[in-house]
C-alpha positions, 0 to 999 in steps of 0.5 A, a space after each residue: 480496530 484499535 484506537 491508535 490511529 496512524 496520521 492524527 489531523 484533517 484539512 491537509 494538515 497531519 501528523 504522522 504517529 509511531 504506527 506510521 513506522 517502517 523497519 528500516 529507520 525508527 523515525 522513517 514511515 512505512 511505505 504503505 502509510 503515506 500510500 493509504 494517505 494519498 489515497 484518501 486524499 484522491 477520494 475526497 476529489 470531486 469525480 463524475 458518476 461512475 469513475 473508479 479509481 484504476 491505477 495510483 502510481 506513488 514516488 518515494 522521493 525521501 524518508 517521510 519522517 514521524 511528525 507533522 506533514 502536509 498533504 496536497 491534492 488536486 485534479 490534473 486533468 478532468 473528464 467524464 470518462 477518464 480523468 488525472 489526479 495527482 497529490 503529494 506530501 510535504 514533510 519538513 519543507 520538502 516533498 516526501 511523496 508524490 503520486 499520480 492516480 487515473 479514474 476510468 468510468 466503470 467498464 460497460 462491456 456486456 459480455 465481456 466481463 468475467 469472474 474474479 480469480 478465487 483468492 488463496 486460502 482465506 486468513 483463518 488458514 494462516 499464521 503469523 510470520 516467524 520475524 524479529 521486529 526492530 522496534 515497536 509501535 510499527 505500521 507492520 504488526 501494531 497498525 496492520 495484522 498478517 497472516 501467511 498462508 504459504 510462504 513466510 517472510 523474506 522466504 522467497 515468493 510468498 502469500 499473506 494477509 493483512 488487516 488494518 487494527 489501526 485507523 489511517 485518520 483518527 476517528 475515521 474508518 479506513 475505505 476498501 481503497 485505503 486498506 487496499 494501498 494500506 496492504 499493497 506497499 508489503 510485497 517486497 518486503 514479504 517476498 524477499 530472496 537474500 538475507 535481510 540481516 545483510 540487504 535492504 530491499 527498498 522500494 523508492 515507488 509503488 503502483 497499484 493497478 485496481 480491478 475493483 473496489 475490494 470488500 471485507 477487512 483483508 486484503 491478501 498479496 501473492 507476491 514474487 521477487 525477481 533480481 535481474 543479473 546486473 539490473 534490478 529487482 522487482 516485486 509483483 504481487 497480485 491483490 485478493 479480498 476474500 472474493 477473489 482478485 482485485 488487482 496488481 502492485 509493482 515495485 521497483 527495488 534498490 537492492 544493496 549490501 547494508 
């Protein structure tokens, strides 16, 4: 893992480097930055034994910017066996991101329970995508490495997958649930039906639906874009370690001419 972290700072207070950076704007963060963030921020809130972390729902309220931010997080409503949480972050004097996450205790079902899904061809069996990148440091391909085993980027449906290289806190392993919102933000993006030289496929939120913590570095995204004649566009991916499927991401699209 490469030493350049993603966000430098702890108690709250952080700043946002150049591996934070998404495509579109060269001071503007990638989604999945904030997201593994915030994440990291739920994880540190008291919880009861045995509740896991079921489903993280992110706004993107306004372009986090590169440069100090200010992380917020609290417990909306406790419980034992399903309890609220809810965070945000502050950029600039004004909210950037918000999200909202639910712990469910760990299911108790006896029979009831099945076997993950088998993941896709696993990372060695993939290359990286054919991609002009619009400047460097970036979170996509400097503070994350991808890998496609079907598909390629903006190619239609798709299949890749990513590893952190760069810490999300300096001096700090990421956890399972950080590489996990780390990785889930890239659905649209690698998934993408209309030119990217002439749309932008912006998605202003991002929720992750988690079957169970993942294990290993890579997470891997089978993702499809769909475009509803006169509505809107939405990505979905499925989410797989290298054991088998862990979970979903959706994400709600602004699709338009640039």
């Amino acid at each position: 893992m490469s030493t350049a972290p993603v966000f430098e700072g702890s108690d709250g207070h952080f700043v946002a480097t150049q591996f934070a950076r998404g495509p579109w704007d060269p001071n503007a963060l990638h989604g999945g930055a904030p997201a593994a963030l915030l994440v990291r921020a739920f994880e540190q809130l008291p919880a009861a034994e045995g509740l896991r972390l079921a489903r993280v729902t992110y706004e993107f309220i306004r372009p986090a910017l590169v440069g100090p931010l200010v992380v917020h997080a609290e417990i909306a409503r406790p419980g034992r066996r399903v309890q609220l949480l809810e965070a945000s972050i502050i950029g600039g004097g004004v909210e950037v991101v918000r999200a909202r996450a639910l712990q469910v205790q760990a299911a108790d079902a006896a029979g009831g329970t099945r076997e993950s899904t088998p993941p896709p061809p696993g990372p060695e069996h993939g290359r990286p995508p054919d991609l002009r990148v619009p400047h460097h440091p970036m979170f996509a391909f400097d503070a994350i490495e991808i890998v496609f085993v079907a598909g390629n980027w903006g190619g239609g449906p798709s299949t890749a997958w990513f590893r952190l290289r760069s810490p999300i806190v300096a001096g700090e392993t990421p956890s399972p649930l950080q590489r996990l919102a780390a990785a889930g933000d890239f659905g649209n993006g690698i998934s993408a039906t209309l030119s990217w030289d002439h749309y932008l496929y912006i998605n202003p939120d991002l929720t992750l639906y988690i079957e169970r913590e993942p294990t290993g570095e890579w997470i891997c995204l089978e993702s499809e874009t769909r475009i509803a004649r006169e509505g809107i566009g939405v990505a979905e991916s499925v989410l797989y370690d290298e054991r088998g499927r862990v979970g979903r991401a959706t994400q709600a699209l602004l699709v338009a001419p640039r």
